[in-house]
C-alpha positions as CSV (number, residue, x, y, z in Angstrom):
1,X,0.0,0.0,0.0
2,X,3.4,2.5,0.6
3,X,4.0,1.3,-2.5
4,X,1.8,2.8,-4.4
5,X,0.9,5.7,-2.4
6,X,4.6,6.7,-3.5
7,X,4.3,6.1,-6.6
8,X,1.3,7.9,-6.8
9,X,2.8,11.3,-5.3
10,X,6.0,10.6,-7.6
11,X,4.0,10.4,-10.4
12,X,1.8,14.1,-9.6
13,X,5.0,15.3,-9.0
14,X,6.1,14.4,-12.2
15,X,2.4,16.0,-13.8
16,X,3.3,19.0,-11.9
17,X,7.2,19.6,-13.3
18,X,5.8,18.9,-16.9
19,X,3.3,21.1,-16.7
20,X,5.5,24.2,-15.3
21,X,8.4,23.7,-18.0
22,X,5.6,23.3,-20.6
23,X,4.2,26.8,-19.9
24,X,7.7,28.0,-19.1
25,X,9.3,27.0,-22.8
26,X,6.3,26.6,-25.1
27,X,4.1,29.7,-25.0
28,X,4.4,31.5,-21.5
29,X,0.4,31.8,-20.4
30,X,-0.7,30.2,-23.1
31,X,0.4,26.6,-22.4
32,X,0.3,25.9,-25.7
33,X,2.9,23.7,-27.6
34,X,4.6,25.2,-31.2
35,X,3.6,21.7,-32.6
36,X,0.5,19.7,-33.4
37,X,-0.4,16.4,-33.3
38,X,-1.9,15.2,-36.7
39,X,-3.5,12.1,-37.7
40,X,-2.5,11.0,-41.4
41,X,-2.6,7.6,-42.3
42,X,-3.7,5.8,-39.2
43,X,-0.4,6.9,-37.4
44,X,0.2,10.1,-35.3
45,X,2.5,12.6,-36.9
46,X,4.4,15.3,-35.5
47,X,4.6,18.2,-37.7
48,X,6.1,21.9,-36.8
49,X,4.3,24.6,-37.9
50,X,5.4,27.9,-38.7
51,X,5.5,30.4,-35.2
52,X,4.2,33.7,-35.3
53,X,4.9,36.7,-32.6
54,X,2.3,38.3,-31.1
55,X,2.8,41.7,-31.1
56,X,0.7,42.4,-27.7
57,X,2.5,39.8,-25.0
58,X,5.2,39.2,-27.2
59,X,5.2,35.1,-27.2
60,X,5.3,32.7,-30.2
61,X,2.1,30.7,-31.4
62,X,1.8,28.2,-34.0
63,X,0.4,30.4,-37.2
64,X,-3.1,28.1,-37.0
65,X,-3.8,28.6,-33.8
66,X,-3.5,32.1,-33.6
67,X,-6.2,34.5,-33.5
68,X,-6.2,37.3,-36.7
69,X,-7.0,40.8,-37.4
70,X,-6.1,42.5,-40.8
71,X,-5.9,45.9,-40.8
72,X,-4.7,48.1,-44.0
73,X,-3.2,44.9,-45.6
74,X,-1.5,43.5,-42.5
75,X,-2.5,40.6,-40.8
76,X,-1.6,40.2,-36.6
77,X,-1.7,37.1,-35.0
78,X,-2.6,37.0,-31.4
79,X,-1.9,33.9,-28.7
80,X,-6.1,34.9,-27.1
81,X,-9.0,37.2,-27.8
82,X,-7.8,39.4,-24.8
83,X,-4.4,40.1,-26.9
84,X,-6.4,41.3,-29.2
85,X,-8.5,43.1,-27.7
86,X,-5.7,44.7,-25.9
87,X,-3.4,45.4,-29.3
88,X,-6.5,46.9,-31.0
89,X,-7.7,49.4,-27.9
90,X,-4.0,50.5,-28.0
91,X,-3.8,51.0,-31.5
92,X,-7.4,53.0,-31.5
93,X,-6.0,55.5,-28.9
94,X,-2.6,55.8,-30.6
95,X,-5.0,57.6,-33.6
96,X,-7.0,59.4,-31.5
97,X,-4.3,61.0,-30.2
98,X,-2.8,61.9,-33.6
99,X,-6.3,63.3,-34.6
């Protein structure tokens, strides 16, 4: 019964560590990994796709994942909504002040 109570809290432990380098090295907040998993042929395949830099937060998505905005014929890619959200209120007051 030690037995596997140890393993048990080795094993959360291990959950734990994962999950802190994971949002430390792949995406900050975001958690999110600059690969996919994708299905072809039965098999799983790993295949990198091309990072983007979000120009709010400053960290690097995958290009699929990201949330868009064009504006004047430039697209932005954003790692959440509240990036967004955040880039575009910024960029609104940076005109109004201009005006």
């Amino acid at each position: 019964m030690r037995l596997i109570i140890f393993f048990l809290i080795v094993y959360l432990f291990y959950c734990c560590v994962r999950r802190i380098i994971d949002a430390l090295f792949y995406g900050g907040s975001c958690g999110r990994r600059p690969y996919s998993q994708k299905r072809q042929g039965g098999r799983a395949k790993q295949r990198i796709d091309e990072l983007v830099k979000d120009p709010s937060c400053g960290v690097y998505i995958p290009k699929k994942d990201a949330n868009t905005v064009r504006i004047d014929g430039k697209r932005y890619f954003f790692c959440s909504l509240e990036c967004k959200e955040k880039f575009l209120k910024k960029r609104q007051s940076k005109l109004n002040a201009y005006k």
